[in-house]
C-alpha positions in Angstrom: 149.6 21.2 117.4 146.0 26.6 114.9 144.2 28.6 113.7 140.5 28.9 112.8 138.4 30.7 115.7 138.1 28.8 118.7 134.3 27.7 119.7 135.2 25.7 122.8 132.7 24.7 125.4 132.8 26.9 128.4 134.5 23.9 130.6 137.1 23.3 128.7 137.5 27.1 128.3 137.7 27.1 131.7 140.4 24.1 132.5 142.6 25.7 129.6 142.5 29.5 131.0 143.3 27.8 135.1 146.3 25.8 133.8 147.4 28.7 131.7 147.4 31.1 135.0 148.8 28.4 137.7 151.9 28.0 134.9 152.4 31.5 134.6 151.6 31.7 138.7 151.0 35.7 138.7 154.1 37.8 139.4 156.7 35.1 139.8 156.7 34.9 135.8 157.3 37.3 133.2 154.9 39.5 132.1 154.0 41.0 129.0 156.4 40.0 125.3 158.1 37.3 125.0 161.7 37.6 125.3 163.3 35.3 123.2 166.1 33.0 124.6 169.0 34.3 122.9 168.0 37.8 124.6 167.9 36.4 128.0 170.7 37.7 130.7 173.7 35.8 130.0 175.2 36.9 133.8 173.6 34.5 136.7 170.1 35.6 138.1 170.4 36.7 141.7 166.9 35.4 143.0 165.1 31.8 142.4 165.8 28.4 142.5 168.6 28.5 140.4 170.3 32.1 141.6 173.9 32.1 141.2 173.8 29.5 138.2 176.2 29.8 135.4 175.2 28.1 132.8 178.1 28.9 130.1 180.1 26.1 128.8 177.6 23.5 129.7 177.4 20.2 127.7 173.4 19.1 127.3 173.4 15.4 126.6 170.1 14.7 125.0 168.6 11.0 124.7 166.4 10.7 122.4 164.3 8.2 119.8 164.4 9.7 115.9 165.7 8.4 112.9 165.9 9.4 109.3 165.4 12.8 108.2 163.9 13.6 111.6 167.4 13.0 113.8 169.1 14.8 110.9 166.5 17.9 111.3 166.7 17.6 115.4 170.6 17.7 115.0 170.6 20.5 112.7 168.9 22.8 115.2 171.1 21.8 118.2 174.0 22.9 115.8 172.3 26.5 115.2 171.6 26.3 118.7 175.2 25.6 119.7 176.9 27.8 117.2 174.3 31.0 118.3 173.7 30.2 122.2 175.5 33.2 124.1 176.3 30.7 126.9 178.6 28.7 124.9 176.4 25.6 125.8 177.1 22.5 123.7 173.8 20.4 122.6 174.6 16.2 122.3 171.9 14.8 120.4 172.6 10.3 121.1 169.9 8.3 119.2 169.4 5.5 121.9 167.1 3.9 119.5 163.3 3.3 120.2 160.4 5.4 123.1 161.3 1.8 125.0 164.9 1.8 124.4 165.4 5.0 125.6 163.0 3.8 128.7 164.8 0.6 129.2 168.4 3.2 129.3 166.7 5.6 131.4 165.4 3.0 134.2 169.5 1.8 133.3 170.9 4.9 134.2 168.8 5.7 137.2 170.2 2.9 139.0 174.2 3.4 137.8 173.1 8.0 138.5 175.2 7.8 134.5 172.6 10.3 133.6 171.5 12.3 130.3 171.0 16.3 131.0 167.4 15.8 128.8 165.7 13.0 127.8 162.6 12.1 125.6 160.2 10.8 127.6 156.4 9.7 127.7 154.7 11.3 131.0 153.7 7.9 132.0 157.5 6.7 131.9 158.1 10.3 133.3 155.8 9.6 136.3 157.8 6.2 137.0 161.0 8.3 137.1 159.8 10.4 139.4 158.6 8.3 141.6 162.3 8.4 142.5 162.3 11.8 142.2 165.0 11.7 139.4 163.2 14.7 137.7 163.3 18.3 137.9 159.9 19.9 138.0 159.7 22.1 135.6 157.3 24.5 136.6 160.4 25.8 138.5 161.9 26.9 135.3 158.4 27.8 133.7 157.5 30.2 136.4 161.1 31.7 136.6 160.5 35.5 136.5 164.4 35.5 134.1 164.0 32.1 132.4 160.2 31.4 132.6 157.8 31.6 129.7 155.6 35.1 130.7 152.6 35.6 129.9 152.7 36.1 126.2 154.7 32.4 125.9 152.2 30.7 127.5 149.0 32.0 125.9 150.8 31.1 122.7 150.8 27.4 123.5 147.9 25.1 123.0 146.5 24.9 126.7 146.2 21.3 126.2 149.6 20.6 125.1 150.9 22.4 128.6 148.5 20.6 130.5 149.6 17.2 129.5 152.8 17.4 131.1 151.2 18.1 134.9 151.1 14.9 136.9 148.3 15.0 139.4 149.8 12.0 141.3 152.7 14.3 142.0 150.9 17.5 143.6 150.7 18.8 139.8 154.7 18.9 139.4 155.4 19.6 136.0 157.4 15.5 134.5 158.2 16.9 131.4 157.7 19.7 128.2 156.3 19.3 124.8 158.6 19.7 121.9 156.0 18.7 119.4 152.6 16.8 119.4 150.7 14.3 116.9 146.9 12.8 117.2 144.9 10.0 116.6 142.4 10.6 113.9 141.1 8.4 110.8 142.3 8.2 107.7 139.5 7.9 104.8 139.4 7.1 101.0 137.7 9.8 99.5 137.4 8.2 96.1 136.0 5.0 98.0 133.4 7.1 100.0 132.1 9.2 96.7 131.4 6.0 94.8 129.8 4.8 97.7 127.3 7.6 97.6 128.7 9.6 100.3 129.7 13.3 100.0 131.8 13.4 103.9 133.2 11.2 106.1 131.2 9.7 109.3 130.4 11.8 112.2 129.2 8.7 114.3 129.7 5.6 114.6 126.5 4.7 113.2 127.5 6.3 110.0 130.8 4.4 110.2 129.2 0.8 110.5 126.7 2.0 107.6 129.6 3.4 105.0 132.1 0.1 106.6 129.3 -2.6 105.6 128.7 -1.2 102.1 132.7 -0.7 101.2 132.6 -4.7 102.5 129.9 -5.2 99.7 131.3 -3.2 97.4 133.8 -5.7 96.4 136.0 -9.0 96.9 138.7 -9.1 100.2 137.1 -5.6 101.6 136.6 -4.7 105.3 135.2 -1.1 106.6 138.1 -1.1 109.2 141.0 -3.1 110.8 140.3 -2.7 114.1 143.7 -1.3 116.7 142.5 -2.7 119.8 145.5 -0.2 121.7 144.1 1.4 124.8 144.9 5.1 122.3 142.3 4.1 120.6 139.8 3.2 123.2 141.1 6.8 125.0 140.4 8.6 121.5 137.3 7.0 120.9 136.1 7.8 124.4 136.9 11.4 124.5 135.1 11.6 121.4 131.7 10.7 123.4 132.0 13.1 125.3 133.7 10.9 128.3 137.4 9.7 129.5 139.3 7.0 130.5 140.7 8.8 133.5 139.4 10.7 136.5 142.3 12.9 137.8 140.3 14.4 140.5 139.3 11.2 141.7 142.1 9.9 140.4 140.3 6.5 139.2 139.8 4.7 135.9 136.0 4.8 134.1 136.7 2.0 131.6 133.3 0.7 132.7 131.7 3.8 131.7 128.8 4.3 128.6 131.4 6.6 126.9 134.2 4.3 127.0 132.3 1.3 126.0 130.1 3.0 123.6 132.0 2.9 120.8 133.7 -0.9 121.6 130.1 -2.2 121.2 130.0 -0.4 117.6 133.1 -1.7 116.5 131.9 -5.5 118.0 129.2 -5.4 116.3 130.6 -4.6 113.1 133.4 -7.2 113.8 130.6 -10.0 114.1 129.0 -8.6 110.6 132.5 -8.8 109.1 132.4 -5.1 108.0 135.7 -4.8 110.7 138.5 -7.4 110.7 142.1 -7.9 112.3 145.0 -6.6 111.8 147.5 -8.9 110.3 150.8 -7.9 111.8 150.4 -4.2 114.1 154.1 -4.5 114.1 154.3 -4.3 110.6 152.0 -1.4 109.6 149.8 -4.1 107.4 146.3 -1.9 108.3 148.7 0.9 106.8 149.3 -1.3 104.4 145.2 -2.3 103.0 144.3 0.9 103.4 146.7 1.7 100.8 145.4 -0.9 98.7 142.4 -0.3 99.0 141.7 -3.2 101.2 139.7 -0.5 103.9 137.6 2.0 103.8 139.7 3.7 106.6 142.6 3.6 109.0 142.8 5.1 112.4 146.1 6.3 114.0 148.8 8.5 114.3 149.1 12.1 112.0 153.0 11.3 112.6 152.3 8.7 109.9 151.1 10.9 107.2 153.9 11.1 105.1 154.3 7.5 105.4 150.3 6.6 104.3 150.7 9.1 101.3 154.2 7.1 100.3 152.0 3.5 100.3 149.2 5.1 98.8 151.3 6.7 95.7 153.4 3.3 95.5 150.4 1.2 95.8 150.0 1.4 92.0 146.2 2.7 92.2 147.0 6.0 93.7 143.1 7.8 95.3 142.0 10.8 96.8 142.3 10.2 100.8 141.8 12.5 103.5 141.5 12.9 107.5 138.5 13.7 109.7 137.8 13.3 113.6 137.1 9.7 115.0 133.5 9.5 115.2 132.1 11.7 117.8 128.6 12.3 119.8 128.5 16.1 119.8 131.4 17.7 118.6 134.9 16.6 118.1 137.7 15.8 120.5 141.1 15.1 119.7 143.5 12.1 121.7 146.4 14.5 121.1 149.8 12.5 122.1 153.5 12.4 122.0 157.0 11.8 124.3 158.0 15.0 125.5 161.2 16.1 127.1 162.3 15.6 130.7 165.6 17.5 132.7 166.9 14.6 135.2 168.6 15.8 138.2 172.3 16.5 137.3 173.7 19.5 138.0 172.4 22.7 138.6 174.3 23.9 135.4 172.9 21.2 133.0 169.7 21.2 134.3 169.3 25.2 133.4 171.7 24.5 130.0 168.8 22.1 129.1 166.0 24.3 130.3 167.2 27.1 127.6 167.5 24.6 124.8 164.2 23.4 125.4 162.9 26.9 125.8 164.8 27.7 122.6 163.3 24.7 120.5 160.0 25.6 121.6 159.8 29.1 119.6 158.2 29.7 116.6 160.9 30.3 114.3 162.5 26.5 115.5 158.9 24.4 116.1 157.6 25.3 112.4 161.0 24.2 111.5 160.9 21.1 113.2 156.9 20.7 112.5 157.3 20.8 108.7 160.1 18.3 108.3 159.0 15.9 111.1 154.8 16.0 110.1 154.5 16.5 114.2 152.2 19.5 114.9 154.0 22.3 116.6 153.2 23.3 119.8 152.8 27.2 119.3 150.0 28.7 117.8 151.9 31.3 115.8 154.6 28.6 114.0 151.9 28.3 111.9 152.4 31.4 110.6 155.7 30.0 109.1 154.1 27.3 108.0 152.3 28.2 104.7 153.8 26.2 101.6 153.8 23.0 104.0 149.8 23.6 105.1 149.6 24.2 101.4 151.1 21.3 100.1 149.9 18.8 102.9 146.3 19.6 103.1 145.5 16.7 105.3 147.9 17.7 107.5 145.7 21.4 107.4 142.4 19.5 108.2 144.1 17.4 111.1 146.0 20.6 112.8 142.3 21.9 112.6 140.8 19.3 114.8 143.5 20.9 117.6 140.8 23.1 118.7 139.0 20.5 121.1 141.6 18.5 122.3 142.5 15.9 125.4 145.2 13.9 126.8 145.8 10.6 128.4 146.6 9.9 131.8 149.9 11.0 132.7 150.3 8.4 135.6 152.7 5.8 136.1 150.2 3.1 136.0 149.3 4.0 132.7 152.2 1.6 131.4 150.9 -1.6 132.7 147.0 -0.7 132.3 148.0 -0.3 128.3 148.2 -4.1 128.2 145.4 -4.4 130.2 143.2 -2.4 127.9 144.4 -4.1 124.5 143.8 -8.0 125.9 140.4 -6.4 127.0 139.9 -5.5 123.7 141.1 -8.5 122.0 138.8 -10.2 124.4 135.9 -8.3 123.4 136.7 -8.9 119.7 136.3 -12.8 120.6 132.9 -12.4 121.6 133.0 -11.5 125.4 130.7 -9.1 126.5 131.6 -5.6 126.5 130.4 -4.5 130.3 131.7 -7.2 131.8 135.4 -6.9 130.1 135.7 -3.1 130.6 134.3 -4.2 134.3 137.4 -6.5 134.9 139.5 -4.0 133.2 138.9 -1.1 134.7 139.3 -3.3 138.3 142.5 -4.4 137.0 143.3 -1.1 135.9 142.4 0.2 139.3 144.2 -2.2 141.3 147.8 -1.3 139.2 147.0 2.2 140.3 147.3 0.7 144.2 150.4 -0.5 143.6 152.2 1.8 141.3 152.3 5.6 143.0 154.3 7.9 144.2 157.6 5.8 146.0 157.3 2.4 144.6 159.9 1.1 143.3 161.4 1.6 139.7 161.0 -1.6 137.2 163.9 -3.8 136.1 165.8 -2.4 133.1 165.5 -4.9 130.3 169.0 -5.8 128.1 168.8 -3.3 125.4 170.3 -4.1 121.8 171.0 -1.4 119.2 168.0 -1.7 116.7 168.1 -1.7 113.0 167.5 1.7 111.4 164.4 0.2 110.2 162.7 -1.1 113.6 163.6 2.0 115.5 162.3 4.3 112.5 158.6 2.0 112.6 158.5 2.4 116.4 159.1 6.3 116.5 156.5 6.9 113.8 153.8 5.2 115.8 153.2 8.5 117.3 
């Protein structure tokens, strides 16, 4: 989630090449090619953490959230996996239905010690795990000098993608590993902006209100934008200026900083124009919905939805041109890039390194363009991309999205993040009633702060709610949302 030249600032040149270094951690990695996992040793290693540990004949029960053609694609590969593996070790995909459900079965489980050998996971729900230590860290496996990723691995990833996964709250343990990644970007009518005058998209939010306002005039029941008030957005639209939500070195929100609440006092003031409105149902997709009716000039969310926005579009009966760009930036684009990744619980020696090796597995080019192409997520290694060329062709908006992966940031990784979510959309919602920007994102980001007190390292895990087993349809709508 590759592969224009890179023009990075000299920072962020800087954070990628440090993370890449302490995961590879000098000598105690390999060095030089990648060997791929099906070349490993197959007899137990006789130094590190896991010395001695036979992993043949393992069973890998895997929890995780996807439905349709996605599960049947995930399943597909832990059959090649399991029929090719020279351990013997046996995969177990189990649906447990939505990100939550899984969650809610996880926070279950943690309390009965019935665990999965992997999980999906997202790295604030990761954190909250592990603030039980139920996880293994897996830099252990990453920096394994048999089983870890070498040099040539890691360089391969997007630095960004690796980074998400280290939890600063937990001395930079690494919670969990990317499988794939999607990102938060707006959706535009092309057709819309050409008759509008326009020849591109906005590249500031100044340019959005002005195209939003005249798509509002252009016609009867027309708004610029339905306005997602979810604290992705305001993390997206933040990075985008330039700024963040988060301050991991400080480890403090910034809600009630200008970059943060920049771009809330653009999309207020359009609101009060009427050149934004609400979203109907969020539950329902409905802002997916107009914007395939032509209801908006543009959408902002997911590029795991893509397939699904070019279904409504060509159903909606007046098919258009659409496209994707950046969210509106100050200097230079930067991406929210998201997405559950994959978490080893602390079983048994034997699962835990069974799991590493399919995760390891997954995560090589041949597998991730596989997975990429079918699923719409962007892959995680550079080079899939390379096995990627009649889907890139045939998706060009997927092309132009996978391009914005140059410049590219990531949400806190804390376990706080899970209550401050809902603290951050009813600030929003707040702000879209006509209270004042600096003084919401001023109670937020105390509110935000104070859940950062109270949920850290040791405290205690949350009650599992009753799960039920979702309809294919409700589970499919909550796994696309990212």
């Amino acid at each position: 989630m590759l592969f224009a030249k890179m023009k990075l600032k000299i920072g962020a040149f800087v954070l990628i090449a440090s993370s890449l270094l302490s995961l590879v951690g000098g000598a105690s990695a390999q060095s030089g090619d990648y060997v791929n996992t099906f070349s490993l040793p197959t007899k137990p290693t006789t130094a590190g953490a896991y010395a001695g540990v036979d992993p043949t004949g393992a069973t890998v029960t895997f929890w995780h959230s996807q439905t349709g053609k996605n599960e049947a694609t995930l399943k597909s590969l832990a059959d090649k996996f399991n029929s090719e593996n020279p351990w013997k070790i046996k995969v177990q995909p189990i649906q447990k239905g939505s990100y939550d459900t899984v969650y809610q079965s996880m926070l279950a489980a943690l309390q009965t010690k019935e665990l999965p050998a992997l999980t999906v996971a997202y790295q604030n729900q990761a954190a909250q795990y592990q603030n039980v230590k139920a996880l293994v860290d897996l830099n252990t496996f990453a920096n394994d000098k048999v089983y870890g990723l070498g040099s040539a691995m890691t360089k391969d990833f997007f630095g960004g993608f690796l980074q998400s996964d280290v939890n600063p709250q937990f001395s930079n343990e690494r919670l969990g590993f990317a499988l794939f990644r999607s990102a938060e970007v707006l959706f535009y009518n092309a057709d819309a902006l050409k008759a509008l005058g326009y020849s591109a998209p906005p590249k500031n939010w100044a340019e959005f209100a002005d195209m939003s306002c005249k798509y509002k005039d252009s016609g009867a029941d027309r708004v610029g934008y339905e306005v997602r008030t979810n604290v992705s957005f305001i993390a997206a639209a933040a990075f985008a200026q330039g700024g963040d939500i988060y301050d991991s070195k400080t480890n403090k929100f910034t809600f009630a900083s200008p970059a943060v609440q920049e771009p809330i006092k653009a999309i207020q003031d359009m609101y009060t124009k009427g050149c934004a409105g609400l979203i109907a149902n969020p539950n329902a997709f409905s802002d997916q919905n107009d914007f395939a009716a032509q209801k908006t000039l543009f959408y902002i969310n997911s590029t795991a939805g893509i397939n699904f926005i070019n279904d409504a579009i060509q159903k909606s009966g007046k098919p258009f041109a659409w496209d994707i760009a950046a969210i509106p930036y100050k200097s230079e684009p930067v991406t929210n890039v998201y997405g559950a990744s994959v978490s080893i619980p602390k079983t048994t020696k034997q699962q835990e390194l069974a799991a590493w090796l399919f995760i390891r597995w997954f995560d090589e080019p041949e597998q991730n363009a596989v997975w990429a192409s079918s699923s719409f997520y962007f892959p995680v290694r550079q080079s899939a991309s390379a096995q990627m060329g009649d889907f890139l062709k045939k998706w060009p908006q997927y092309q132009h999205a996978f391009d914005l992966l140059k410049n590219t940031r990531a949400e806190p990784p804390i376990s706080a993040y899970s209550r401050v979510r809902d603290l951050a959309s009813k600030a929003f919602e707040n702000v879209l009633d006509g209270k004042p920007v600096a003084q919401e994102f001023a109670t937020l980001n105390s509110a935000a702060s104070d859940a950062l007190s109270k949920d850290r390292p040791g405290a205690a895990l949350p009650t599992p709610k009753p799960t039920t087993v979702p309809t294919q349809a409700a589970t499919q709508a909550a796994t696309a949302a990212k």
